[in-house]
C-alpha positions as CSV (number, residue, x, y, z in Angstrom):
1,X,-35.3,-65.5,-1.0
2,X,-37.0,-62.4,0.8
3,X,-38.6,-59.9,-1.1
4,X,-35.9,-56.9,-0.8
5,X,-33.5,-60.5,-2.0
6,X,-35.5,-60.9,-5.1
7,X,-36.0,-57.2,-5.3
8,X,-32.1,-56.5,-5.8
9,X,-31.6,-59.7,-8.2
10,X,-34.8,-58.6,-10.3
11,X,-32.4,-55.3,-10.6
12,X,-29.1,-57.2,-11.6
13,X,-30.8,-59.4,-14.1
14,X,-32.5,-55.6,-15.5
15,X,-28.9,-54.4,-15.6
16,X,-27.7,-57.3,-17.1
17,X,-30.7,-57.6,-19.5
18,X,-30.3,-53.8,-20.6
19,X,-28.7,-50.9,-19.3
20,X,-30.1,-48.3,-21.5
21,X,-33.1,-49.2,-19.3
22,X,-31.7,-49.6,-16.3
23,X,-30.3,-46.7,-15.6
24,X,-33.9,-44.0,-16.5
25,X,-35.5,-46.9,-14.4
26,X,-32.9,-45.9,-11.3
27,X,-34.5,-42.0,-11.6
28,X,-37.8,-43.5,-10.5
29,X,-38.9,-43.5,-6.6
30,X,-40.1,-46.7,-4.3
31,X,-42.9,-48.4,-5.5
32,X,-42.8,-46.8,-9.2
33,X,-39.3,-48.4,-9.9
34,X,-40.4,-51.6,-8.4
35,X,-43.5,-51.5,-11.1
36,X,-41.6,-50.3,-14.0
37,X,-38.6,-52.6,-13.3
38,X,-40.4,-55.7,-13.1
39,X,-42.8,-54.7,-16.2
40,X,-39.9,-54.5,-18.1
41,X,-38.8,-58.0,-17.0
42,X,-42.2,-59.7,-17.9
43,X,-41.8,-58.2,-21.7
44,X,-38.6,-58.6,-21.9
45,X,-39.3,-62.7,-20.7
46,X,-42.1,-62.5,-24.0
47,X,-39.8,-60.7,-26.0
48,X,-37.2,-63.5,-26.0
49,X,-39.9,-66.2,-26.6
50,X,-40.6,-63.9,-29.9
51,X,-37.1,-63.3,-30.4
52,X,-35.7,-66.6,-30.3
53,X,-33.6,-68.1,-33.3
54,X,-33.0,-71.6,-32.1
55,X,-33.8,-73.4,-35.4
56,X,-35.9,-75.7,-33.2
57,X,-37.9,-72.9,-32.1
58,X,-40.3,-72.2,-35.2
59,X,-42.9,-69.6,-36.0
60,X,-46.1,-71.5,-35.3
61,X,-44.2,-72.8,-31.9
62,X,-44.2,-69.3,-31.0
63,X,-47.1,-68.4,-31.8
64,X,-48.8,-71.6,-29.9
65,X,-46.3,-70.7,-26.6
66,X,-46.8,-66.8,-26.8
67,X,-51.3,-67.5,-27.0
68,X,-51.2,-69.3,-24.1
69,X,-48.8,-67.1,-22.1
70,X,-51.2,-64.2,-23.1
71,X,-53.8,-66.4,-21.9
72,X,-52.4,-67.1,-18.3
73,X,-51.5,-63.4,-17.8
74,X,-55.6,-62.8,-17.7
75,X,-55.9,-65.2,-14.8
76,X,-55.8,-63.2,-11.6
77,X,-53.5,-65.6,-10.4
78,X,-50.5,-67.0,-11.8
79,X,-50.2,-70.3,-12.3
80,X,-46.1,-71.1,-12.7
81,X,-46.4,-74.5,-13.1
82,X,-48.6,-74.3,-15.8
83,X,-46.2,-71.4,-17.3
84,X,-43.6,-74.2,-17.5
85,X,-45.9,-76.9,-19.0
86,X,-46.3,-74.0,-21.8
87,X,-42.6,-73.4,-22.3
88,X,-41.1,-76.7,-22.2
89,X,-41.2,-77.0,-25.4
90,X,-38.5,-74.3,-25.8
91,X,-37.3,-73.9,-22.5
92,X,-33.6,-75.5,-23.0
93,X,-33.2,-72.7,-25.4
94,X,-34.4,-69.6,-22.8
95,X,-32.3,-67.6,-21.2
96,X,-33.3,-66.5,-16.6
97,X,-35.4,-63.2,-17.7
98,X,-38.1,-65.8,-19.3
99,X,-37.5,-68.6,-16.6
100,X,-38.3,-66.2,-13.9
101,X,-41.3,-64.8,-14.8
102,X,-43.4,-65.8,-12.2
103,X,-41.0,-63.9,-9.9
104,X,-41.2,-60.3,-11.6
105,X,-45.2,-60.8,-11.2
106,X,-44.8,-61.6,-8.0
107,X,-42.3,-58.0,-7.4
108,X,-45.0,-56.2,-8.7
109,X,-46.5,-53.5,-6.2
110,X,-50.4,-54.0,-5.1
111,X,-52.3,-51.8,-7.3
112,X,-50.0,-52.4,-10.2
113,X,-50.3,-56.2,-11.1
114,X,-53.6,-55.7,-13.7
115,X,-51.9,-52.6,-15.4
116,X,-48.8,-54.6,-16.0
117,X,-50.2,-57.9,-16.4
118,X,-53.0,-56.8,-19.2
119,X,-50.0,-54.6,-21.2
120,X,-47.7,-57.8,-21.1
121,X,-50.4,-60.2,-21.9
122,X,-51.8,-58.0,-25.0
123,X,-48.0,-58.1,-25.7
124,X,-47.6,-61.7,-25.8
125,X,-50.9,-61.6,-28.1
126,X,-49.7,-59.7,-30.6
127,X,-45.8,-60.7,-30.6
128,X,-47.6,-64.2,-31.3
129,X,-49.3,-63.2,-34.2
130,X,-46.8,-61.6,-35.8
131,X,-44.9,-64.8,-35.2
132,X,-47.2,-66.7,-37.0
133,X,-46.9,-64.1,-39.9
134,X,-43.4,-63.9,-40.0
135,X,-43.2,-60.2,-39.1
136,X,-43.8,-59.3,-42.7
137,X,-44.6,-55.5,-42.9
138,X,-46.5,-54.8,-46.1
139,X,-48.1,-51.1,-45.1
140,X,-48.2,-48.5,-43.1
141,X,-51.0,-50.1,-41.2
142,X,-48.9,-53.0,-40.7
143,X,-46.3,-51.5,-39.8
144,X,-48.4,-49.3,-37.1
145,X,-49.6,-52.5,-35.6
146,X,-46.5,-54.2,-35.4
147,X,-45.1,-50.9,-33.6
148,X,-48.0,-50.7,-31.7
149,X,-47.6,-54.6,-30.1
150,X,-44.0,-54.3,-29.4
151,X,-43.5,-50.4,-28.2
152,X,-46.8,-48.3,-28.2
153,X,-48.6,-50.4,-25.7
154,X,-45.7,-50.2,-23.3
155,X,-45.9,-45.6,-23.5
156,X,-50.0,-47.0,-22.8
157,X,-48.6,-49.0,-19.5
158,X,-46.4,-46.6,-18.5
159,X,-49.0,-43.4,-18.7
160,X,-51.2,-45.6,-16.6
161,X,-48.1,-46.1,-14.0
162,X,-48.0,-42.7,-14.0
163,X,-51.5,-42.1,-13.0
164,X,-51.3,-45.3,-10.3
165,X,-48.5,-44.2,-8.5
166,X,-48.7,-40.1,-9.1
167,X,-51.7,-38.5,-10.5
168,X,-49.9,-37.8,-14.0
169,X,-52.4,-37.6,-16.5
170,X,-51.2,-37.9,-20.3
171,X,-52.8,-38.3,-23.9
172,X,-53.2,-42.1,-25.1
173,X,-51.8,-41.5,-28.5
174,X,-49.3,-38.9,-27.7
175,X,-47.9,-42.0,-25.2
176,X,-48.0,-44.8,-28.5
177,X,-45.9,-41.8,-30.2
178,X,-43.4,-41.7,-27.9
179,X,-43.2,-45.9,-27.8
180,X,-43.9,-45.6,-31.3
181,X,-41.2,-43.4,-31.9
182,X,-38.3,-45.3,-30.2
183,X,-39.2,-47.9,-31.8
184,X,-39.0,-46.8,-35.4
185,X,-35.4,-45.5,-34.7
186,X,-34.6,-48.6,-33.4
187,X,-35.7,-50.1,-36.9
188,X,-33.4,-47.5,-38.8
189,X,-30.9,-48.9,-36.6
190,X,-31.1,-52.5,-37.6
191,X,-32.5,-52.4,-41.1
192,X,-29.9,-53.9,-42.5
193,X,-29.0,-56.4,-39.7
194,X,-32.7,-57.4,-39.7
195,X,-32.7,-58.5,-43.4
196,X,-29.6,-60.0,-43.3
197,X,-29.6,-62.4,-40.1
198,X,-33.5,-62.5,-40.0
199,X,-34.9,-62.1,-43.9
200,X,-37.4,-59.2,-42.4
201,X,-38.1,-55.9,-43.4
202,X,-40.0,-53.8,-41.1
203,X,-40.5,-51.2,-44.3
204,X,-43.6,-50.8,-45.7
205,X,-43.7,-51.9,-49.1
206,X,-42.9,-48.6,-51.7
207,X,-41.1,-46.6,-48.4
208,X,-37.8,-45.8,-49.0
209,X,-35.8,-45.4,-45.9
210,X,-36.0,-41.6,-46.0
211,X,-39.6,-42.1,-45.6
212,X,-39.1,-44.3,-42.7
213,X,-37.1,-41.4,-41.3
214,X,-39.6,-39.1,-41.5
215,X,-42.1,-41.1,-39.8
216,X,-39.8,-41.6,-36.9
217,X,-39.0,-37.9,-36.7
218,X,-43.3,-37.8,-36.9
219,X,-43.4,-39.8,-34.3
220,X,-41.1,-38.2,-31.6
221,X,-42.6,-35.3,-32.0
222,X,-45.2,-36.5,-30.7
223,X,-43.0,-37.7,-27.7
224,X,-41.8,-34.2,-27.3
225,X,-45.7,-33.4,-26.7
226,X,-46.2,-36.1,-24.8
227,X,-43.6,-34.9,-21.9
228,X,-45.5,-31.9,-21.4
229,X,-48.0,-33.4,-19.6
230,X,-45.4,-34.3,-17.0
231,X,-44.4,-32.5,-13.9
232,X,-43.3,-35.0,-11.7
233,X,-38.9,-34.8,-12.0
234,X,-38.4,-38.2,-11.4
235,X,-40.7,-39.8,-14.3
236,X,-40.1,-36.6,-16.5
237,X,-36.2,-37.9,-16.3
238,X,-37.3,-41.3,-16.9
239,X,-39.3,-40.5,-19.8
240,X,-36.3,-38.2,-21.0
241,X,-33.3,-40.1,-21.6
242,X,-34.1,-42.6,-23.7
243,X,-36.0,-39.7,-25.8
244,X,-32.8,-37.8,-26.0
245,X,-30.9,-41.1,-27.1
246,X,-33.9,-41.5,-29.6
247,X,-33.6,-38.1,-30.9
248,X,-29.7,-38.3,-31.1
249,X,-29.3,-42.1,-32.4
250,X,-31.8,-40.3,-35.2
251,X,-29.6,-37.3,-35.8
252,X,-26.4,-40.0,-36.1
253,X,-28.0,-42.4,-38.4
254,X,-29.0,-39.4,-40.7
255,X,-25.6,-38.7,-39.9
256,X,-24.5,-42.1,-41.5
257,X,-23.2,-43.1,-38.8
258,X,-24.2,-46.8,-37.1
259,X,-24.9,-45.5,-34.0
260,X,-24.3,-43.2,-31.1
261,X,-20.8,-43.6,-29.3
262,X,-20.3,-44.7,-26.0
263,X,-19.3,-41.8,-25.0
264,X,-22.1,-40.0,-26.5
265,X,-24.4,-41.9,-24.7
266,X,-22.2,-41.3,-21.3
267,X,-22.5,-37.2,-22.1
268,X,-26.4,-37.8,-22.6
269,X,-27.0,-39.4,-19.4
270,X,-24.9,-36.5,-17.4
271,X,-27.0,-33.8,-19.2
272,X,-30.1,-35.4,-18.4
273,X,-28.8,-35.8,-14.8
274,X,-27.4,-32.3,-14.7
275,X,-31.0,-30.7,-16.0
């Protein structure tokens, strides 16, 4: 398979995978799509290592798998057949965004590969710790980290995409925010799913979910600050949709509704697109 081959099946696997994502990831030019595209493959391949519910698949088995993968994502080059010595293990119960990993790194653009790589690799690092811990979120400070490993470090990445590709300078913490911040409404979402299919709480102990709410709303603030710094339209559309879902998914669950409608979602995208 050619490069522009791979190139347009790393984009239907992205659309299959998740189309809230795909689509901001479409408003992005060249060699910046390519990047983000492909960076969201690699987390989303150590995402479902994390994620997975097999019964066979335990905590310390994901923690063991998701070290090593961390580990392998420092080398400067990657090493696939060692990636599937790591997996085997689990790798009956993985679905093609994990199996392929070794071709998303190999989409990514020259000049990208450490700034993706690290963020995926610190990624794996942390996923697999709180693997081993069970994901239990006792405090605030736990529940920063946790938000951190799966969400801030990706606004990180992305700011230094930015920079790569287009001379966009933004703030470091402003970025976790806005990571931070989907995040935490993506908690509120599935709080209740969360405790009932998984046991796990991502509350901090003595929060009620008002609280949790707040911190969110904290949080995309900070987002809303964070766009500021851009001036480029493409990534300032990237970086605004899934902030106006964010901010509207908020508004809905405080609502008490479960979630945005479809056609909700179909309005935001033509505003955004319309702007």
């Amino acid at each position: 398979m050619s490069d522009k081959e791979l190139l347009k099946d790393a984009m239907r696997v992205l659309k299959e995978t998740s189309r809230t994502f795909y689509i901001p990831i479409t408003f992005l030019q060249k060699e910046l799509k390519t990047a983000v595209a492909t960076a969201y493959l690699m987390m989303r391949a150590i995402d479902e290592i994390e994620d997975n519910e097999h019964p066979n698949v335990t905590s310390e088995l994901k923690h063991t798998i998701l070290m090593e993968v961390s580990g392998l994502l420092k080398e400067k080059q990657f090493n696939e057949q060692r990636y599937f010595e790591i997996i085997k293990p689990v790798q009956e119960y993985l679905t093609e965004v994990t199996l392929r990993l070794a071709d998303w790194i190999h989409l990514l653009p020259a000049g990208s590969e450490k700034i993706v790589k690290d963020a995926t690799s610190e990624m794996a690092e942390g996923m697999g710790k709180w693997a081993k811990n069970d994901f239990q979120v006792r405090t605030k400070e736990d529940l920063d980290e946790y938000t951190y490993y799966v969400a801030g470090l990706v606004g990180v990445m992305l700011s230094e995409l930015w920079e790569w590709n287009a001379g966009v300078k933004t703030d470091r913490e402003l970025a976790i925010g806005y990571g931070r911040g989907l995040q935490l409404v993506n908690i509120l979402r599935n709080q209740e799913e969360d405790y009932r299919e998984r046991g796990v709480s991502f509350v901090p102990e003595g929060w009620t979910r008002n609280d949790l709410f707040l911190y969110a709303e904290e949080n995309l603030e900070k987002a809303d600050r964070y766009m500021k710094d851009i001036h480029k339209r493409s990534i300032l559309l990237f970086c605004r949709l899934p902030l106006a879902l964010a901010h509207k998914t908020l508004k809905s669950l405080k609502e008490g509704k479960e979630k945005m409608s479809r056609e909700e979602v179909e309005k935001t995208v033509e505003e955004i697109q319309a702007d």
